[in-house]
N, C-alpha and C positions, 0 to 999 in steps of 0.2 A: 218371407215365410217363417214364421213361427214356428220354434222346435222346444219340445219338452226334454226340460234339462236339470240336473243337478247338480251341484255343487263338484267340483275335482273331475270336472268329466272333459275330456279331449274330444272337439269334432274331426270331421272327419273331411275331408278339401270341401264334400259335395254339400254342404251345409253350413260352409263359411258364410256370412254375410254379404254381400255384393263389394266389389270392391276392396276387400280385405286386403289381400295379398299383395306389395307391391305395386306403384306403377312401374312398366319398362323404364319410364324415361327417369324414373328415383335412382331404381337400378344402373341403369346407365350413370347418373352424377357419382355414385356411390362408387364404382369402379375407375372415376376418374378422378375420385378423391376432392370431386366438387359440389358435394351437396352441400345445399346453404344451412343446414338445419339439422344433420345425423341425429340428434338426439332426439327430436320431433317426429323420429319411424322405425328409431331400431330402440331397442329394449323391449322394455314389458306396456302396454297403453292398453287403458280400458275401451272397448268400443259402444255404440249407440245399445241402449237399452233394448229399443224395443221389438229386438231380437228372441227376446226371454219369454218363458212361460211360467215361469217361475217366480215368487216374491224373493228378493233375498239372494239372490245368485246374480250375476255380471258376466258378459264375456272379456275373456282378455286376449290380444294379440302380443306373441313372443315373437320377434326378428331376431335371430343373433347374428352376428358378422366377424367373420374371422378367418384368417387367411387356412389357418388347417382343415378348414372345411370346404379346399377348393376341391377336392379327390371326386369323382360321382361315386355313388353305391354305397358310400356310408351312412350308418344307421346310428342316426342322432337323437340320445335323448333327451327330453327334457326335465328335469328333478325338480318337485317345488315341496315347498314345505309350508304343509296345512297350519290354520290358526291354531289346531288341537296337542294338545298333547299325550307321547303314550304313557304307559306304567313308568319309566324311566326319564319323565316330565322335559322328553326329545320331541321334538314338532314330527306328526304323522307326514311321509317324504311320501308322493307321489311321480309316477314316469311316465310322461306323455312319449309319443312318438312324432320326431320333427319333417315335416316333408321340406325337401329342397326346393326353395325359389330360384340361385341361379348358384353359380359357384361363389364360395364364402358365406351367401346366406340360405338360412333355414328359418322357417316360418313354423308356426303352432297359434290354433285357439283353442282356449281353453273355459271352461266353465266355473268361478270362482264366487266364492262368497264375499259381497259387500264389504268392505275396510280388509279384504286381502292385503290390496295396492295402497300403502299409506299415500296418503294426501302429499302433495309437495309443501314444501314449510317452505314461509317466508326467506328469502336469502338477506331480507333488510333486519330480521333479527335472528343469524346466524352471530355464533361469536368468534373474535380473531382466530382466523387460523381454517375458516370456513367450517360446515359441517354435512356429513354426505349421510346419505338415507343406502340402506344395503335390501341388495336384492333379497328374493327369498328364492331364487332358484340356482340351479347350478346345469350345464349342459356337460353330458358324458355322451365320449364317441369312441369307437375300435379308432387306434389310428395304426400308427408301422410300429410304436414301441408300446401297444397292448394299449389295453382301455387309460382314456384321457379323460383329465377334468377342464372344462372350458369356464371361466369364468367370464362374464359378459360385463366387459367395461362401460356399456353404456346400460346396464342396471343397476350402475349406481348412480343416484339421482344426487341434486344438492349442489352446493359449491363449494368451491374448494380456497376461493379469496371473500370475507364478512365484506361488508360492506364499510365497516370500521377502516380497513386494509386500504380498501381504492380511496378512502376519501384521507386516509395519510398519503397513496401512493400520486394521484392526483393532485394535491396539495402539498407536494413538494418536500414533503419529510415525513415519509415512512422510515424509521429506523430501523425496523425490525425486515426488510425488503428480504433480505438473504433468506427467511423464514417459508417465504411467501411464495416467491418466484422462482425458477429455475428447477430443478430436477431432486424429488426429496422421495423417501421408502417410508411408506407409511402402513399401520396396520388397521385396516376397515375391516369390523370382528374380526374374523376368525381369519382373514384373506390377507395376506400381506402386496405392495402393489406399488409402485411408483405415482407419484402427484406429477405433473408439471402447468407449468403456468409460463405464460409470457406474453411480452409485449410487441404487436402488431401492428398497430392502429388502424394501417390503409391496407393492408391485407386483406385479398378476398377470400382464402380457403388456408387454414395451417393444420397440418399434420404433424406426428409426431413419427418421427423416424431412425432405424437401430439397427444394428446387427443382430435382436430379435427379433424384427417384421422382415428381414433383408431389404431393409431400405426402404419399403414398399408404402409409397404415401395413400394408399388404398386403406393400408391397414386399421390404424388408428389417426383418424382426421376429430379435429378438436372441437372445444365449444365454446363462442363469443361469450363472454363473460357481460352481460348487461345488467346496468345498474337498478335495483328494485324501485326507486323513484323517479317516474320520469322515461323509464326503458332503453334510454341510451347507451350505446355500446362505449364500453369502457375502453376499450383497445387492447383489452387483455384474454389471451386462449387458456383456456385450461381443460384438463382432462386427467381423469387418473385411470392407471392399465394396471389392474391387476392380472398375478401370477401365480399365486398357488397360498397352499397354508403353512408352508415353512418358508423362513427368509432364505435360505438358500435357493428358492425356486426365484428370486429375486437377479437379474440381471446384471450386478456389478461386474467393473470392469469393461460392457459393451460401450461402443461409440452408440454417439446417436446426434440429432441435430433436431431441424425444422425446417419441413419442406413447406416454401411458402409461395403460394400462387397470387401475383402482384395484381395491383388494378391494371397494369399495359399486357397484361398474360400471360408474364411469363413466369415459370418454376423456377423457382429457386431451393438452394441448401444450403439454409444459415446454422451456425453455431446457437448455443446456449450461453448469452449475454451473463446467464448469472452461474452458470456450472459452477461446480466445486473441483471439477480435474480434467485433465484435456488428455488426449492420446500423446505419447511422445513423437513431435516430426520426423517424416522419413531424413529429413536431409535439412538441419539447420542454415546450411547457407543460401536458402531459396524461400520465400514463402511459397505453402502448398496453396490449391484452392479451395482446400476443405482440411483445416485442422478440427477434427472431431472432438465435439466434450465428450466427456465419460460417465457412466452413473456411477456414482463415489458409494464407497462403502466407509467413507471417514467424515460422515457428517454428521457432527457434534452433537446438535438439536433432535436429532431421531434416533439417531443408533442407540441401542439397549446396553453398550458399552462405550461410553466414551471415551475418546484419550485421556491418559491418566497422569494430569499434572501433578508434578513434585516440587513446585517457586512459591506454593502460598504467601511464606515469608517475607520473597520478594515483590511479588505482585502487594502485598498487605503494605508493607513500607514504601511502595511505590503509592500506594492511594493515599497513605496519610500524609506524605510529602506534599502531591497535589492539593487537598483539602486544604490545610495551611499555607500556601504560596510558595513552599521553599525549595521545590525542585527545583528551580535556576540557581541554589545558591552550593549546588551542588556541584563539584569538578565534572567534566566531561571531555574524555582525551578519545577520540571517536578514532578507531582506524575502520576505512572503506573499502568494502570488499565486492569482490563479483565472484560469489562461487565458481562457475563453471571452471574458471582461469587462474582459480588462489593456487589450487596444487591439483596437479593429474598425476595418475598412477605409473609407472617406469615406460610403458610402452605408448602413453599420450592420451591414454581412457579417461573418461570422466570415473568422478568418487562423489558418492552418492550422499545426499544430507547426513545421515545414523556416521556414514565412513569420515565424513569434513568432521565431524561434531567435536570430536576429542584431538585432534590435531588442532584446532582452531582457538578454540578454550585453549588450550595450553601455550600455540604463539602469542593468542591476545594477552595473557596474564604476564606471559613473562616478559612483553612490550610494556605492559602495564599503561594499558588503554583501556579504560573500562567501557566502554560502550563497541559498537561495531554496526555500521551503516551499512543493509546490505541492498546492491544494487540489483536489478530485475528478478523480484520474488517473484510478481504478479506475473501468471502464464504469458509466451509471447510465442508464438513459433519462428521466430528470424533471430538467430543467435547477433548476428548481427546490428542488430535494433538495444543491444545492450540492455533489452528491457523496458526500454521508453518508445516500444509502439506496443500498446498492450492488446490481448484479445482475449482476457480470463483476467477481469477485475476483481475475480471472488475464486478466483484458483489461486494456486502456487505453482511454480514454474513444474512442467511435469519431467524437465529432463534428469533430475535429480532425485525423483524417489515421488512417493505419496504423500501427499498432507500430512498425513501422521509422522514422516517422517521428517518432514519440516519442523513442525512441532516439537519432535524429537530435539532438533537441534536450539531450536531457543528456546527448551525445558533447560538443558544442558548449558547454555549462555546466564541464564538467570542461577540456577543455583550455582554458577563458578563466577558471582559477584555482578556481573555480563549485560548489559541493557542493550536493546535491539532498536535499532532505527530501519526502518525500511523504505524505500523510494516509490513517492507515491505520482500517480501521472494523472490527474486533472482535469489537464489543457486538453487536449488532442488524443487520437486513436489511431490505428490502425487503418488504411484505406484500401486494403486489399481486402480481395476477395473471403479474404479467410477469416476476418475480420466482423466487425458489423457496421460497417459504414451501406448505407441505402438498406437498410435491413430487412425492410418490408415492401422495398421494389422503389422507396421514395426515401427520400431524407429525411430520418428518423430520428436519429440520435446528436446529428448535425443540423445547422441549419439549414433551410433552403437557399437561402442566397451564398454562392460561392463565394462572395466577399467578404461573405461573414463565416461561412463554412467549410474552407480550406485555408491551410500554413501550406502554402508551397512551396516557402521554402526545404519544409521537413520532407512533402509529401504526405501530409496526413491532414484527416479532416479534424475540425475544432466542435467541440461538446454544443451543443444547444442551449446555453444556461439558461434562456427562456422556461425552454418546457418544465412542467413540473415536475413528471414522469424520468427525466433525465436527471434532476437537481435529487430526485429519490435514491435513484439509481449510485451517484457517485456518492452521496453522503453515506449513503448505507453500505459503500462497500468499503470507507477509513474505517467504520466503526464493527463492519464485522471483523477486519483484520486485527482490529486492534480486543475485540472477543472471543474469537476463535483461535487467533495465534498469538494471544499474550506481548502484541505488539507496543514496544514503548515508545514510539517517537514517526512521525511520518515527516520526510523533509519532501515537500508538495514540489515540483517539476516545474519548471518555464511558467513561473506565475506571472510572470511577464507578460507572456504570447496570450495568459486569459485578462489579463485586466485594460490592456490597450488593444482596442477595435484595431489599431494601424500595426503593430509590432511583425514585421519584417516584411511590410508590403511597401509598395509604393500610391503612390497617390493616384487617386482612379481605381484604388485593387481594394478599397475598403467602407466600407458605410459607418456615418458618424452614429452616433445615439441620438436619444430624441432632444438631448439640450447640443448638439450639433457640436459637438465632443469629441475626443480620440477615446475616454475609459469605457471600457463595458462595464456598465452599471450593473447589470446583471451577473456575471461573474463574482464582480466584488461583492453583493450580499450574499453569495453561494460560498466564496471563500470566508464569506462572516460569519455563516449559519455552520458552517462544518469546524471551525476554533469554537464557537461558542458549545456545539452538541458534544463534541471533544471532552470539552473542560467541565461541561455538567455528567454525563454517563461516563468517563474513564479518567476523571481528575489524576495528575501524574505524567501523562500522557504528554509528548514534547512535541510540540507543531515548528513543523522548519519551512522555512519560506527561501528556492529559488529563486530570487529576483533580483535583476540586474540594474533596473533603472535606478532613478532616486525618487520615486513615489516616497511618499510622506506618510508616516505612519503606520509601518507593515506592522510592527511588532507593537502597536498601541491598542492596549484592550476596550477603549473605551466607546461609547454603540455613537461612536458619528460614522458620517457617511461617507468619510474615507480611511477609518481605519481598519486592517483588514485582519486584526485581534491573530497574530501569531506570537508565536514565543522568542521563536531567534529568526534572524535572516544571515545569510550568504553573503560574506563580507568580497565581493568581484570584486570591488575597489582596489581595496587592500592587495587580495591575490593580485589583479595585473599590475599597478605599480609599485610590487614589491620585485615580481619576477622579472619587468624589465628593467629595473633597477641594474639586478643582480646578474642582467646578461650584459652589460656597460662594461668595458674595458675600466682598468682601472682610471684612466685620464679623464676618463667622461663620467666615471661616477661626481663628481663634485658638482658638475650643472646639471644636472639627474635628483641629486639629493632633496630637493623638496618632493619627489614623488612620496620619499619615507616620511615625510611629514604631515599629505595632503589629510592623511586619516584623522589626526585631530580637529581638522576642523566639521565631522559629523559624527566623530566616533557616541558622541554623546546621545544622534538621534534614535537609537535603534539596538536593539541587541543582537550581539551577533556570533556567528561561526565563522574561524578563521581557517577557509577552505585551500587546501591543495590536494586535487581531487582529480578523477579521471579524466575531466573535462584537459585538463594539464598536461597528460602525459600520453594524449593519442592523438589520431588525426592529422601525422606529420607534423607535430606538432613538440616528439623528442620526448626524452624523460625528464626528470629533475635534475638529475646530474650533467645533462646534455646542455642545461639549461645555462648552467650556473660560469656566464665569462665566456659565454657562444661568442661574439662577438671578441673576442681576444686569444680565442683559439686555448684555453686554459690546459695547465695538465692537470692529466686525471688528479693526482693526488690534492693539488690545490683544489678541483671542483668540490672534493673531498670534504676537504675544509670548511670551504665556503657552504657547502650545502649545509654543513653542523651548526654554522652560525646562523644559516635558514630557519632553519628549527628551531633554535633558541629563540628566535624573532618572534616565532609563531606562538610557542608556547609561554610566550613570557608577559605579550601584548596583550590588550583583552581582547574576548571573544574564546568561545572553546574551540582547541586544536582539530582540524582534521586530518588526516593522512591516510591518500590511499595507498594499497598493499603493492609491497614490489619496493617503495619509497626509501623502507628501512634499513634496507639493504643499497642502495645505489644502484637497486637496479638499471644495466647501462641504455637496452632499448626500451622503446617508447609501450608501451603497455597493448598488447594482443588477445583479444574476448577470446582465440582460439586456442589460447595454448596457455599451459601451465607458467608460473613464475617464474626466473631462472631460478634457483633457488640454489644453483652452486656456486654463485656468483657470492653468496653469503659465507661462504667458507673465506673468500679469501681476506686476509689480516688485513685490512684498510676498510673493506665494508665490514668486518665483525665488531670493528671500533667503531661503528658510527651507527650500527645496529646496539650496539652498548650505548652509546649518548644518545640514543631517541627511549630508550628505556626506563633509561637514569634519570630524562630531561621529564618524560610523561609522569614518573614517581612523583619527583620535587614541585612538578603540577600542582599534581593531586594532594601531596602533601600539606604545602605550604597556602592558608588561605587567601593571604592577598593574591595570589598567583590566579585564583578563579572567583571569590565573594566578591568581590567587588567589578565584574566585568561589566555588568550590565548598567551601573551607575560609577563611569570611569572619574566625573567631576563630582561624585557627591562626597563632600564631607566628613571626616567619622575621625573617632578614635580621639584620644587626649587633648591632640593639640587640632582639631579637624582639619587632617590631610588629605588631600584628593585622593580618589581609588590609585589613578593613575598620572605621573605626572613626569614632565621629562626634566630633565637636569642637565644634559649634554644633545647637544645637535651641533656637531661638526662636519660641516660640509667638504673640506677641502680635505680635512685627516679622513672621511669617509666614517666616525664615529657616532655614536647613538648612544645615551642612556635614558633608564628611565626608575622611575621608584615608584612600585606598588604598596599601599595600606591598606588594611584591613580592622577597622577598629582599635582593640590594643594587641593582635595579632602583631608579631615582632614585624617590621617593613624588610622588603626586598629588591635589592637595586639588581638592574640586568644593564650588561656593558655589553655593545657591541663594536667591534672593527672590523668594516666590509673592505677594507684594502688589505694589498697585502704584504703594508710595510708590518714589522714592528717598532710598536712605540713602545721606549724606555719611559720608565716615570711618569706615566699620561696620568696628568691632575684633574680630576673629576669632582666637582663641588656634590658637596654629602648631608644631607639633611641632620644627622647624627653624627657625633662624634663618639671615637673610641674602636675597639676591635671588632672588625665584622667577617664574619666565616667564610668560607670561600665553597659552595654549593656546587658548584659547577665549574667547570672550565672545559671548552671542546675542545682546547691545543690538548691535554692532558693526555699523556702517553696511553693509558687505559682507552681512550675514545682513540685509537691512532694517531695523535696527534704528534706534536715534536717536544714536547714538555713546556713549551714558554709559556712565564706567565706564573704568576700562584697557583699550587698547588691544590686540590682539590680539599676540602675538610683544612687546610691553612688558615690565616688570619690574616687579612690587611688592617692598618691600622690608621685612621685618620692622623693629618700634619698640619702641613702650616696654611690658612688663609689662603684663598683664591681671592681676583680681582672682584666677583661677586658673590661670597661667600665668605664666612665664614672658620670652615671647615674644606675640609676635603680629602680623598683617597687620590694617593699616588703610586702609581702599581704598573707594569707591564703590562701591554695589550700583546699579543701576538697577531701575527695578519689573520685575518678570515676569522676573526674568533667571536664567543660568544662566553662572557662571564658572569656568572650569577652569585650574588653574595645575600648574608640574612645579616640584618643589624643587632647590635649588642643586645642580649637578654632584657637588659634592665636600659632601655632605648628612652622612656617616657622620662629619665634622670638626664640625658644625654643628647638632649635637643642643641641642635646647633644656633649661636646666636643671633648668626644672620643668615637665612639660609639660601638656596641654590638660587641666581635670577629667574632661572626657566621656571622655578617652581609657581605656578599661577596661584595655586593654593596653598601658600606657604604656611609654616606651623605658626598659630596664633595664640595668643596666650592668655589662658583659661584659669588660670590662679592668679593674677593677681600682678604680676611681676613687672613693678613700672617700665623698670631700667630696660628690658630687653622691649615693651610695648613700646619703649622711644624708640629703641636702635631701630626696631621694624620699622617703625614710622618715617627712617631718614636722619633721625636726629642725633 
């Protein structure tokens, strides 16, 4: 039936068009939060023409849906705003009246003029960051707190990921991911509203779900995101909910998730894979089944105020470091921390990022460690998991404050000199409920074959490095940490567990590659692709590599097909046969002694971190001091010792020092995620002496360059006479002694003596590359460090004598038991080369001017 109509005119039900309104059975998916299409019948849609009497005029059907419109009896309007303008060049506002279809929705047609409803635009020439088409109406209802404004989330048309977006996020390197996906406040004109996006794939229905809707996956159900070439569903839901026209009408702080209806039927409540903040756990020693993300009001990229860094300085000489290659040639004395456990408040409370920030700067400087490794930043709800089962790879841990408050604390590390490492996980995830393992009712983020997509040793599943959408996912979230939290250094997790298909399975538990292989191929060009995007967009930036095998090549930049382009690796070696070394009774240290030696034969492959690290000191597994002559039942005060000369090993050898927290003190148990440090254990005179030589030992580090220039190339060459970085001069096995002489160019050389027994030797003859006086740097007997005074004095002089059997030259000095001696050679040293020098020295001083006589004696003759 044709009706004569004009422009801004509302019918009336009896003059709908047939069929207008609703079918039951829409209504019905609609309320079950299963309709395949919501955006395909609720908003604004033009209907069939030839309805009209009119040239020039359209009918349009308004649905809006929204849970405060479940009440009966309310009087819903509807607001549109004409193409005209008034005196005040404001679009002329008309108000329909809405009749009720069922509870939440309300229905209206109206009569509107031609190009009212702009056209929908191409989404395949939208630009990054998507682009959304804005309603022109708005619904006002009486509700219980006096007249409301509804804004109708599905009139807003458009999309909200370009098509530029899915074919980075698809193709496996989207960098900018954190942008795009996850939970963002945006402002569409004049309406401020939340975006989300996320990934699905085999999901049949996702909703978006809050303590604004009460949960209710009725309320706002999403919209497939398909690709404009082709039509294929991308795997990605998005929707944006708008709130009102001040950002305060904006929901921060609510939990929210995504209710997801699987292909087998069933409902689910997953997290937000890319959230920026998670709820704090009711009860860290359990994982919940639903740790909620949060809608963050500290997200960088949107908010109208962003956190306000004060490191320019440092981040600026961090990038010019990187550009030029020379941040490895810089000291790195790392101490490792777990906030939660560094220090609690007097009655056992957690202290919050802003509260750690200035107590922590102040121990790390006056340890004089300039760096600080810190362990589970990234959200996890199992305090227990120490951090390494993640489930907020784009959070920071929520028990300790807000992002900004994080922030806070590594604003505060960078301008007190401070570089931040933070532990990053890779491998494996979370396999509980709370988690996103089966995320979309099927294995999503894992593989599908449990061979390939469970560590069960850990209990957790293993990444997908297949997918592309996963390979976006993790590279995007080093690189947002390292953009949004001014992160310097990522030491990457069990890179082990990703690059061997077999690693802690047994046979039968694992599937080869396609050339019938133990490596996951795939892995390792993921860990290729995340060093090399590293080193191009945040040059500076320190890639640390976990790994425990002897894979070739971890720290090799070069684009073959097994090098896996990191910066330093994780010296295990080192660590375990230095430590059972050092739990050997005295009598067994002598057939024990090649363990201290095994490291020269690959120190040269690789560069490295010389770790004593959490892994150390938990798990039944004792502290350091526990550690040190287990096996010989030691007293405390000798473990004392021996620990001091630990230290001096670590700091002296190449590779850069690690130490985690508790270590500098002696602390006596084994390290607890639940509880504060002991930290009065550090008052008493024996650990404040050896909290004083981990201080003094980390200075003379940083100080003195052969002690760090030269780590990475321990055999190469340099300086007057070309002396090896690193090279030993003493290996006494049965005295349990060690030295070694580091160079650096024409940097003055520094020899380090160690005695791991605990005789002392009078007169111990040390052949010495140089003759003449050399300074005495260090000493850990030295009363100052608690020690008993033997030995040279500290700031003393020993002085080269007579001839050794292989040598030339040589110091002849006291060792004291357990000790650790560090000397600097004479000022004017390139004068004072010794004739003949040390046998051990492989790369002995060669002679570069000319000087027959002594080119004979080297020769033998």
């Amino acid at each position: 039936m044709a009706v004569a109509l004009e422009s801004y005119c509302g019918l009336v039900v009896e003059f709908w068009p047939p069929s207008t309104s609703l079918e039951d059975w829409q209504v019905d998916d609609l309320h079950k939060s299963h309709h395949k299409n919501p955006a395909s019948v609720l908003g604004c849609h033009k209907l069939d023409d030839d309805h009209l009497c009119i040239a020039g005029c359209q009918l349009h059907i308004f649905r809006v849906w929204h849970p405060s419109l479940e009440a009966e009896g309310l009087e819903v309007l509807l607001h549109l705003d004409s193409l005209e303008e008034d005196e005040d060049c404001q679009p002329v506002a008309y108000a329909f009246e809405m009749r009720r279809r069922s509870a939440w929705l309300y229905e209206a047609v109206v009569a509107l003029p031609e190009g009212w409803l702009a056209e929908a635009e191409d989404p395949g020439r939208a630009p990054s960051g998507g682009a959304l088409q804005l309603p022109r109406y708005r619904v006002i209802f009486q509700g219980a707190a006096g007249q409301e404004v509804l804004h109708d989330t599905f009139g807003y048309t458009g999309v909200l990921m370009a098509e530029v977006d899915l074919d980075e996020f698809q193709g496996g390197n989207f960098l900018a991911i954190a942008d795009s996906m996850g939970c963002h406040c945006v402002r569409a004109g004049a309406v401020f509203g939340l975006r989300f996006a996320v990934w699905a794939p085999k999901a049949q229905f996702v909703s978006v779900v809050g303590d604004w809707n009460n949960w209710d996956g009725r309320a706002c159900p999403m919209r497939r995101r398909h690709r404009s070439v082709g039509g294929g569903f991308s795997g990605v839901w998005e929707l944006f909910i708008p709130f009102g026209y001040e950002e305060a009408s904006v929901p921060f702080g609510n939990k929210y998730g995504f209710k997801i209806h699987s292909a087998d039927g069933q409902d689910i409540v997953k997290i937000d894979p890319f959230a920026q903040e998670f709820e704090v756990p009711s009860d860290m020693d359990y994982c919940p089944a639903l740790n909620s993300s949060v809608v963050s009001s500290c997200d960088d990229s949107y908010r109208q105020q962003p956190f306000e860094w004060s490191d320019s300085s440092w981040m600026t000489r961090r990038e010019e470091k990187g550009r030029i290659a020379m941040s490895l040639l810089e000291p790195m004395a790392i101490y490792e921390v777990h906030l939660p456990s560094w220090r609690r408040d007097p009655n056992g409370g957690l202290i919050g990022y802003r509260d750690l920030a200035t107590q922590l700067v102040e121990h790390v400087k006056a340890m004089n460690f300039n760096y600080v490794e810190l362990i589970g930043l990234a959200h996890h709800p199992f305090l227990g998991s120490w951090g390494y089962q993640v489930t907020g790879y784009y959070s920071s841990f929520s028990l300790l404050g807000s992002p900004d408050d994080l922030k806070f604390l590594i604003n505060e590390m960078h301008t007190a000199g401070i570089g931040v490492i933070m532990d990053f996980v890779p491998a494996h995830f979370c396999k509980d409920a709370c988690g996103f393992s089966r995320y979309d009712g099927s294995p999503t983020f894992e593989y599908d074959d449990p061979r390939e997509g469970e560590q069960t040793e850990w209990g957790t599943c293993i990444f997908n490095f297949k997918k592309n959408e996963v390979r976006s996912f993790l590279l995007g979230s080093a690189l947002f940490w390292a953009q949004r939290y001014h992160i310097d250094g990522f030491r990457c997790d069990a890179v082990s567990c990703m690059i061997y298909r077999n690693f802690g399975k047994a046979d039968g538990e694992w599937i080869p590659n396609e050339n019938g292989t133990d490596s996951n191929l795939e892995a390792v060009s993921l860990l290729q692709d995340l060093n090399r995007s590293m080193k191009r967009h945040w040059p500076g930036v320190i890639m640390i590599a976990e790994e425990s095998t002897s894979w070739t090549s971890v720290t090799d930049l070069r684009r073959a097909d097994f090098c896996l382009g990191f910066d330093l690796k994780w010296d295990l070696g080192w660590m375990n046969d230095t430590l059972i070394y050092l739990e050997e009774p005295a009598c067994n240290k002598p057939s024990n002694h090649g363990k201290l030696m095994l490291r020269n034969h690959y120190l040269q492959n690789e560069r490295w971190v010389a770790p004593l690290s959490h892994d150390e000191v938990a798990n039944m597994k004792g502290s350091l001091i526990e550690k040190m002559g287990r096996k010989e039942n030691l007293a405390f005060y000798d473990r004392v010792r021996l620990l001091s000369a630990l230290y001096g090993y670590q700091a002296a050898g190449p590779g850069r020092p690690l130490l985690f927290m508790g270590q500098e003190i002696g602390q006596g148990r084994e390290w607890n995620c639940r509880q504060s440090l002991d930290w009065h254990e550090g008052d008493e005179q024996t650990r404040k002496g050896l909290c004083t030589w981990v201080s003094e030992l980390m200075a003379v580090y940083r100080h003195h360059k052969p002690l760090h220039m030269g780590d990475d190339e321990p055999h190469l060459k340099s300086g007057p006479f070309l002396a090896r970085s690193f090279d030993y001069l003493e290996s006494n096995a049965d005295a349990c002694v060690v030295a070694f002489c580091r160079h650096w160019n024409r940097e003055r050389p520094v020899i380090a003596i160690f005695n791991f027994s605990p005789k002392f030797y009078h007169n111990y003859a040390i052949g010495c590359p140089y003759w003449g006086g050399w300074q005495v740097l260090l000493n850990s007997d030295d009363q100052r460090y608690g020690g008993r005074g033997g030995g040279p004095g500290n700031s003393s002089w020993v002085c080269t004598g007579q001839a050794k059997s292989d040598c030339s030259d040589s110091l002849s000095l006291d060792l004291p038991g357990s000790s650790c001696i560090v000397l600097l050679a004479p000022e004017r040293f390139e004068d004072a080369r010794a004739r003949v020098p040390p046998k051990m020295m492989s790369g002995a001083p060669q002679d570069t001017d000319g000087d027959i006589e002594y080119a004979l004696d080297d020769l033998g003759f």
